[in-house]
C-alpha positions in Angstrom: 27.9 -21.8 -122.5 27.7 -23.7 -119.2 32.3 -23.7 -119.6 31.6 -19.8 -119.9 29.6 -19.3 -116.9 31.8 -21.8 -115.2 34.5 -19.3 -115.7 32.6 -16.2 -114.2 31.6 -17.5 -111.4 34.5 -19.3 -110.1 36.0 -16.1 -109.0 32.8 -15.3 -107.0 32.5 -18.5 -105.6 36.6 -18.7 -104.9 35.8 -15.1 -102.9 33.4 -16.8 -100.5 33.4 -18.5 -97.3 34.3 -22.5 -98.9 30.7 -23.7 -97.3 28.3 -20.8 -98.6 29.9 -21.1 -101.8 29.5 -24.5 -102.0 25.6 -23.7 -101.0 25.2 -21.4 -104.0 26.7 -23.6 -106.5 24.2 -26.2 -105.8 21.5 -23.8 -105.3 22.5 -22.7 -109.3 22.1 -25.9 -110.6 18.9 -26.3 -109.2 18.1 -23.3 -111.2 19.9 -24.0 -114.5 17.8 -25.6 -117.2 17.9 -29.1 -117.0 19.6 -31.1 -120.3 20.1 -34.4 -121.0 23.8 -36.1 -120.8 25.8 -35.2 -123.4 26.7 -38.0 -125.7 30.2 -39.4 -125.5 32.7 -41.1 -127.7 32.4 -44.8 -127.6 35.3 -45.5 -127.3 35.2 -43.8 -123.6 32.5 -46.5 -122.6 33.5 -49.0 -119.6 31.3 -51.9 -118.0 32.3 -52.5 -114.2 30.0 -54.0 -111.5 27.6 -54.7 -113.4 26.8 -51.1 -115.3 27.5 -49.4 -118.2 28.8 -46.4 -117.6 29.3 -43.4 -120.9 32.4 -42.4 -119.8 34.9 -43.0 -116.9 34.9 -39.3 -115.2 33.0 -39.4 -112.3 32.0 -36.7 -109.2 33.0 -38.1 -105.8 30.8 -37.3 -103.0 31.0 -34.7 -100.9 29.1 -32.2 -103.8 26.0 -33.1 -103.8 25.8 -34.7 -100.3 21.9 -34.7 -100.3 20.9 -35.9 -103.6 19.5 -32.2 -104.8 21.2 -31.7 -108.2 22.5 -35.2 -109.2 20.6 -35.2 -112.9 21.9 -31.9 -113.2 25.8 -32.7 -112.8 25.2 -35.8 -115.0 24.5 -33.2 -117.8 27.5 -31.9 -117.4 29.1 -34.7 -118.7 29.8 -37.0 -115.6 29.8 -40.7 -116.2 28.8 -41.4 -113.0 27.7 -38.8 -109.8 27.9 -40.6 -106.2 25.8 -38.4 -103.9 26.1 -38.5 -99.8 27.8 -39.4 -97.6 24.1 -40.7 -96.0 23.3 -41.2 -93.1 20.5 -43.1 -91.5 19.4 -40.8 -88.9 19.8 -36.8 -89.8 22.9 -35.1 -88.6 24.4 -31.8 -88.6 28.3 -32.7 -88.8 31.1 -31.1 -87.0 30.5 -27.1 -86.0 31.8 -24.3 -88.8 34.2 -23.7 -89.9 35.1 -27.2 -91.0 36.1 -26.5 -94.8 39.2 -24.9 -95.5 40.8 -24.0 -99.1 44.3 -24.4 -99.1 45.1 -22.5 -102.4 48.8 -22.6 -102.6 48.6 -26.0 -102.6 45.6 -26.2 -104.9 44.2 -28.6 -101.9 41.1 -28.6 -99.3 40.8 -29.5 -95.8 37.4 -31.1 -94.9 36.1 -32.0 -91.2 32.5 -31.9 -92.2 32.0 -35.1 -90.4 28.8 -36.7 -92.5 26.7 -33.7 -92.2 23.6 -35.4 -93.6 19.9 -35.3 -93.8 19.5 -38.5 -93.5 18.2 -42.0 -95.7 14.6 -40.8 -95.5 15.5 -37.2 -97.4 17.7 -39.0 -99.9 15.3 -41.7 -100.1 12.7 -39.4 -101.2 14.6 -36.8 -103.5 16.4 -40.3 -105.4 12.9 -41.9 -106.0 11.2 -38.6 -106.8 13.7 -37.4 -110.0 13.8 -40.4 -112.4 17.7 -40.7 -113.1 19.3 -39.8 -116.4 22.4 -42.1 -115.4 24.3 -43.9 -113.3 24.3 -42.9 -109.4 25.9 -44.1 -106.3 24.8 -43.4 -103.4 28.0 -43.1 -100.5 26.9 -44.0 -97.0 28.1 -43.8 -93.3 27.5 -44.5 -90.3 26.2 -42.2 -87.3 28.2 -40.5 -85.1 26.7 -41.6 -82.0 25.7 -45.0 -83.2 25.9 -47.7 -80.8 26.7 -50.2 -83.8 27.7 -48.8 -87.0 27.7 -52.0 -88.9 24.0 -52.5 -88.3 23.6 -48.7 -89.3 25.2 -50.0 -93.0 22.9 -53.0 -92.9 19.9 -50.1 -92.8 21.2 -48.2 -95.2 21.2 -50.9 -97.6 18.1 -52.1 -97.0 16.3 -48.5 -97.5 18.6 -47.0 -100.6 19.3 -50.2 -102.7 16.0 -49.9 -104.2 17.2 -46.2 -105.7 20.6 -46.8 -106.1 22.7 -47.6 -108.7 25.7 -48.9 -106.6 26.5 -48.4 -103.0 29.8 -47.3 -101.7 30.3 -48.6 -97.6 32.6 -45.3 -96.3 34.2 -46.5 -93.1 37.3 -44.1 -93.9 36.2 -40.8 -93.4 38.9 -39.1 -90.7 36.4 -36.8 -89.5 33.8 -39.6 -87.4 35.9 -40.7 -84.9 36.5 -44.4 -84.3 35.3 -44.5 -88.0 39.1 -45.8 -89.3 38.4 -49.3 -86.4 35.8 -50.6 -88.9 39.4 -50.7 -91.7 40.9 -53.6 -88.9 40.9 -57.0 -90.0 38.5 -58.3 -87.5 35.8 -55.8 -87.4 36.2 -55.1 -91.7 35.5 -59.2 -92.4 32.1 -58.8 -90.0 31.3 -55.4 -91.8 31.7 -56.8 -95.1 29.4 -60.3 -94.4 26.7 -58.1 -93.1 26.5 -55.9 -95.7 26.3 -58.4 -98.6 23.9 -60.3 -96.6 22.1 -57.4 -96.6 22.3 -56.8 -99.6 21.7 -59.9 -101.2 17.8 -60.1 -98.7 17.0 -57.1 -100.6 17.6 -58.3 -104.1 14.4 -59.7 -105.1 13.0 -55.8 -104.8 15.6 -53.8 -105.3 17.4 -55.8 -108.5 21.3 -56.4 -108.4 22.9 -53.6 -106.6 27.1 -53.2 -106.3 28.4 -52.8 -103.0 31.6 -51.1 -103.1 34.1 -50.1 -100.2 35.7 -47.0 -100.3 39.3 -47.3 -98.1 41.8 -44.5 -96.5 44.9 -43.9 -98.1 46.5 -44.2 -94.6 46.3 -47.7 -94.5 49.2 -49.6 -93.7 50.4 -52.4 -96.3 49.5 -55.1 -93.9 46.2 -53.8 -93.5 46.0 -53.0 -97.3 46.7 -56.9 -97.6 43.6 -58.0 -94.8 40.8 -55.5 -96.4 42.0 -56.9 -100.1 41.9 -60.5 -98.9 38.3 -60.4 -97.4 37.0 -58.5 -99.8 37.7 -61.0 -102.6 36.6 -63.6 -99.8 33.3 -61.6 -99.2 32.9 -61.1 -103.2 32.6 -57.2 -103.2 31.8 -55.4 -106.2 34.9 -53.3 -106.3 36.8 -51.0 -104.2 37.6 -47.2 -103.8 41.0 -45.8 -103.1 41.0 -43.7 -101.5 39.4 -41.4 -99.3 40.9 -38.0 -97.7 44.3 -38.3 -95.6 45.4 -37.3 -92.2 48.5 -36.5 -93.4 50.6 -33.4 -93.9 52.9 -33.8 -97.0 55.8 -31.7 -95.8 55.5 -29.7 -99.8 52.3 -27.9 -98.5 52.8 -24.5 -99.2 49.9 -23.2 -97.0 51.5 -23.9 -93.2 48.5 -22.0 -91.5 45.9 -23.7 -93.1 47.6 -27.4 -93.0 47.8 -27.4 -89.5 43.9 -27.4 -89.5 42.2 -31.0 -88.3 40.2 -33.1 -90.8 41.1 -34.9 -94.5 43.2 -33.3 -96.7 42.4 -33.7 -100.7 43.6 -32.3 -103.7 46.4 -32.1 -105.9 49.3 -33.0 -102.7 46.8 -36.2 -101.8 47.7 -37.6 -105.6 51.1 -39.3 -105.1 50.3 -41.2 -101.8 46.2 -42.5 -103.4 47.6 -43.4 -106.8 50.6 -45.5 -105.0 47.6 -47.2 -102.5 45.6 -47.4 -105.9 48.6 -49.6 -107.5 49.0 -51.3 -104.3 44.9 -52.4 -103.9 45.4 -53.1 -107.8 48.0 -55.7 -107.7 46.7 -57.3 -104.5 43.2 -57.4 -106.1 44.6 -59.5 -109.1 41.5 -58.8 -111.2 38.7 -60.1 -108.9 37.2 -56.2 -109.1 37.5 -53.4 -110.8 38.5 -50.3 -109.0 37.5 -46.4 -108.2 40.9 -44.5 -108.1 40.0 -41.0 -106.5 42.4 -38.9 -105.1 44.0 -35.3 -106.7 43.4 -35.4 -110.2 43.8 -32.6 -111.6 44.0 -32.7 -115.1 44.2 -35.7 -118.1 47.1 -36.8 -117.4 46.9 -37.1 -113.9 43.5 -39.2 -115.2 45.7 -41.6 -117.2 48.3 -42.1 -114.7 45.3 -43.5 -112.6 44.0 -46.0 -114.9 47.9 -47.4 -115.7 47.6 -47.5 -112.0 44.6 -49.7 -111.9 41.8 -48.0 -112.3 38.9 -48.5 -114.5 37.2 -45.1 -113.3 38.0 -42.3 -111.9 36.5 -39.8 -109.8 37.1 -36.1 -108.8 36.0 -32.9 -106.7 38.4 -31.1 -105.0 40.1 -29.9 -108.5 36.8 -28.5 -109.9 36.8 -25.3 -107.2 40.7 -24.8 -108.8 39.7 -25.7 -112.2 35.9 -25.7 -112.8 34.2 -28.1 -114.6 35.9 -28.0 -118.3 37.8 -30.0 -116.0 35.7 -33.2 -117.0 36.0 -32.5 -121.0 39.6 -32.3 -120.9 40.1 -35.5 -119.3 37.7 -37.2 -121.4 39.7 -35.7 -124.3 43.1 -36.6 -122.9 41.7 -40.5 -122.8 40.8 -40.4 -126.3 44.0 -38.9 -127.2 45.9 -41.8 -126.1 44.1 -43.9 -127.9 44.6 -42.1 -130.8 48.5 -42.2 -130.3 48.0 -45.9 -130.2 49.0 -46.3 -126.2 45.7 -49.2 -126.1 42.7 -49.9 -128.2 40.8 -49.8 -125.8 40.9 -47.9 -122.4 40.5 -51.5 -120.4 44.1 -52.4 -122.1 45.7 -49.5 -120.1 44.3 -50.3 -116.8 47.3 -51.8 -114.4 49.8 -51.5 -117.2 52.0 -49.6 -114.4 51.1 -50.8 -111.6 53.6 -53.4 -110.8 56.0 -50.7 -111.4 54.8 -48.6 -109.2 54.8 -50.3 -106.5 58.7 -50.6 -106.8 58.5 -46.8 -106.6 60.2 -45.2 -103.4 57.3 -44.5 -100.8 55.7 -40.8 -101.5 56.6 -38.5 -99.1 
């Protein structure tokens, strides 16, 4: 039923401004009638940091950026929902427009820039709704902040408590200055505060996986520092990648592409699952990773565990292909078990990586 509405309204939704149709989806499943997680096939279960999560399909943030409907998208099969980005202080973003459908390309272009209500709202809404799964809670720092580490320090210290893991995002493109915290000085301070932080809080918060989510614009060198210090540090795990700054020169929709912000989709695919085998061979096992980044369908799913990672997570392909999106990659898992590729998903994580990284650069 919910696949059948799904289908209706994404013309509707396709026909409006990107940002008010965004506002109505959430405002619908705020309305829909709440229902429990659907139960998965075992064999789709994975442990990392820590949790067990049902499956390995997860929603990136950006949806639900203010932790209104995240019970409500776990129902619809998600393994995992990540809600924000949060900020500490409310914020309003970048001015509209600052979301931008490139349809040709099956891609968006996002400058929202952390529009947030802030760690009090989410702080409230998370602790209100008892959870029906696993959810992360994504946070950044303020625009205007004179110091952004001590922002993610605060952070932790008020969302820990409802959080089921918490994602450190210092590679948004649309704060500027945001991309400094990536450099190899100022990421090794970053990274010591916030498991300090982390670690004070403990005691009332219980264990609570700090993850950091990285750009796909990284340079190998720099790949090489963050990788380094966050085995150093003992992170949790890490996310590649965010949105890019680039242009791939196959874009299809030249008017749009020109537009400022982080481009995601199906053209970000090749150049996050290549930084994805890249983090995976450098990381050597020490964490499990997040590969997010243009999937699209099951086998663009598969290619990014063989790539080296142990979930997944999407958005930008559910305003293209709605959310039987997350049952067919869920199915396409399964099927290559059933073919006999691995017993068990964990066997085909990394398989390809190696190889990959012997791969010509993508364009």
């Amino acid at each position: 039923m919910i696949g059948f509405l799904d289908r209706l309204a994404r013309p509707l939704l396709r026909a409006l401004d990107p940002e008010n149709a965004h506002s109505l989806a959430i405002s619908a499943l705020k309305l829909a009638p709440s229902r429990r997680p659907p139960a998965d096939d075992p064999r789709l279960a994975v442990r990392a940091f820590g949790l067990n999560f049902p499956n390995p399909v997860g929603l990136a943030p950006g949806f639900d950026k203010h932790a209104e409907v995240h019970n409500a998208l776990l129902g619809l099969g998600f393994g995992f929902v990540e809600i924000g980005t949060v900020t500490q202080r409310p914020q309003t973003g970048n001015p509209r427009p600052r979301l931008f459908r490139l349809d040709a390309d099956q891609a968006v272009i996002n400058r929202l820039g952390f529009n947030s209500r802030g760690a009090a709202s989410a702080l409230a809404r998370l602790a209100a709704q008892p959870v029906t799964g696993i959810v992360g809670v994504n946070v950044g720092a303020n625009r205007d902040s004179a110091d952004r580490v001590a922002d993610y320090v605060r952070l932790i210290e008020h969302l820990a408590p409802v959080a089921n893991y918490i994602t450190i995002n210092i590679s948004s493109p649309n704060t500027p200055g945001l991309r400094d915290l990536q450099r190899a000085s100022a990421v090794d301070d970053l990274l010591a505060r916030v498991v300090e932080a982390r670690d004070a809080v403990e005691p009332r918060a219980g264990p609570t996986p700090l993850l950091l989510k990285i750009a796909p614009d990284l340079s190998l060198s720099d790949l090489d520092d963050i990788v380094g210090m966050a085995r150093l540090r003992r992170l949790d795990g890490i996310i590649v990648g965010n949105t890019t700054i680039s242009r791939p020169p196959t874009l299809r929709d030249r008017e749009k592409a020109v537009q400022a912000g982080g481009l995601s989709g199906r053209p970000l695919y090749p150049l996050a699952t290549r930084m994805l085998a890249e983090t995976y061979v450098r990381a050597e096992g020490a964490f499990p990773l997040i590969g997010v980044g243009g999937i699209d369908s099951g086998e663009a799913a598969l290619r990014k565990l063989r790539a080296g990672a142990d979930l997944v997570q999407l958005y930008s392909a559910l305003v293209f292909r709605g959310i039987a999106l997350v049952d067919e990659i869920k199915s396409a898992l399964l099927a290559a078990l059933d073919r006999g590729e691995a017993e068990r998903l964990s066997d085909l994580v990394g398989v390809d990586a190696a190889a990959m990284t012997a791969e010509p650069w993508p364009a």
